[in-house]
C-alpha positions in Angstrom: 102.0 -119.4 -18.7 101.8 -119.0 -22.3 101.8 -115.7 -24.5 98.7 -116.4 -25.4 97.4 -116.7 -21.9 99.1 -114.0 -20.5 97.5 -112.3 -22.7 94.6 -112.9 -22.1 94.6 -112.1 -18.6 96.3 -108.6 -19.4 93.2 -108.1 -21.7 90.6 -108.9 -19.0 92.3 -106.9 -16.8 92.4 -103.6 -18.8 88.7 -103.5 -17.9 88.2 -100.7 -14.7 85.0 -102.8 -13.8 86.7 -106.2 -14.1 89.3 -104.9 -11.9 87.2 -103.9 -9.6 85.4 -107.2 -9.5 88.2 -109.3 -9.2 89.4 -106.7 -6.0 86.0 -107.3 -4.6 86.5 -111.2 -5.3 90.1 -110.5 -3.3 88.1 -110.1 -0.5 86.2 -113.4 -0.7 83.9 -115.5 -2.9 80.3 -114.1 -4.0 77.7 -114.6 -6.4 76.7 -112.7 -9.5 73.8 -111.1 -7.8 76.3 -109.6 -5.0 78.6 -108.3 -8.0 76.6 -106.6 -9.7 75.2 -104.7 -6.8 77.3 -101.6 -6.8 77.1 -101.4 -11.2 74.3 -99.8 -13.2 74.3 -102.1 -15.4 72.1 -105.4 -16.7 72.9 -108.6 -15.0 73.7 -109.9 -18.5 76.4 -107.4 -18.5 77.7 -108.3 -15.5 77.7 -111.8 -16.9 79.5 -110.9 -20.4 82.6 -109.1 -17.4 82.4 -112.5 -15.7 82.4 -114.4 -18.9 86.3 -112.5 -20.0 87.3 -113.0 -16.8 86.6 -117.3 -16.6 88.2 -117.6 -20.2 91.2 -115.7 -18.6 91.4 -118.3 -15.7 91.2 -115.3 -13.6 87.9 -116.5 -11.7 86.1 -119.7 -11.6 82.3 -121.2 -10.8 81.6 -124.2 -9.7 79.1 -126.1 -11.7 75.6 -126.7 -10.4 72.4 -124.7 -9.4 72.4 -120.6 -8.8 73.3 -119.3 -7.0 77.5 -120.1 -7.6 79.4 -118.2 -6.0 82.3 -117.1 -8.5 86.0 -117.6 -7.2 89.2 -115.5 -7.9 92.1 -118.0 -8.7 95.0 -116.3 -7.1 97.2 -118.6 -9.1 97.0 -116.3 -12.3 98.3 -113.6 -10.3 101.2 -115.8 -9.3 102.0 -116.1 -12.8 101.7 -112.7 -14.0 103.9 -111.7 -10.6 106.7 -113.8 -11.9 106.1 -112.4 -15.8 106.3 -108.6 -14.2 109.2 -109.4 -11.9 111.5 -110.9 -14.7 111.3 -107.5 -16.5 111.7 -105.6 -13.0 114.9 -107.3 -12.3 116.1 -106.5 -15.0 115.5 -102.8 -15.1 117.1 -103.2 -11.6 120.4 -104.4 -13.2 120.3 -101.4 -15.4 119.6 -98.8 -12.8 122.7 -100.8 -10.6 125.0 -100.1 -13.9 123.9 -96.8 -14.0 124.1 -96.1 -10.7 128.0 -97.2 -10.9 128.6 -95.0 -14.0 127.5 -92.0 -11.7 129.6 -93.2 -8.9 132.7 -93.3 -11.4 132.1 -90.0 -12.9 131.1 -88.3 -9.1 134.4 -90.0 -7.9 136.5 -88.6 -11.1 135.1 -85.2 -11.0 136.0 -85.2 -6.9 139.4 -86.1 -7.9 139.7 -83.6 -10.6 138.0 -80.8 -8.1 140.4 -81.4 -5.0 144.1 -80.6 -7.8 143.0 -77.2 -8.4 
């Protein structure tokens, strides 16, 4: 996934009632109308949320008559898994080095302890 992409799906994301959308889309399709149920907010607004999310390729709607039901495309969240593990793993291999480091100095200090 590009920068640029990635991105953009961060962005979308940093929303707390996109979020919650795209958890309540976890759980299976709906349409706008079921949505926006739980928000006080204008369906309109609840179409601008929908709106970030589709440029994002985080959800989807088929083309045709209303009502669409609006689909959560798991394959973003495939891509942003393997962005977030990259930088996991590699704060892995620094908590593995620094785990060593202890070990050494715990070891050397035992060594120094047990010849007085």
């Amino acid at each position: 996934m590009a920068a640029d992409a990635l991105t953009q799906v961060f962005s979308a994301l940093a929303d707390p009632t996109r979020r919650d959308m795209v958890a309540r889309l976890a759980e299976g399709d709906a349409t706008v109308n079921q949505l926006a149920e739980p928000y006080r907010m204008s369906l309109q607004a609840v179409y601008k949320h929908l709106r970030v999310l589709e440029d994002a390729g985080v959800v989807s709607r088929p083309e045709g008559p209303q009502p669409r039901p609006v689909h959560l495309e798991a394959e973003v969240f495939d891509l942003m898994d393997a962005w977030v593990e990259r930088y996991r793993r590699r704060a892995e291999q620094r908590y593995r080095r620094l785990d060593a480091v202890l070990a050494a100095m715990e070891e050397t200090d035992d060594k120094d302890g047990s010849r007085s």
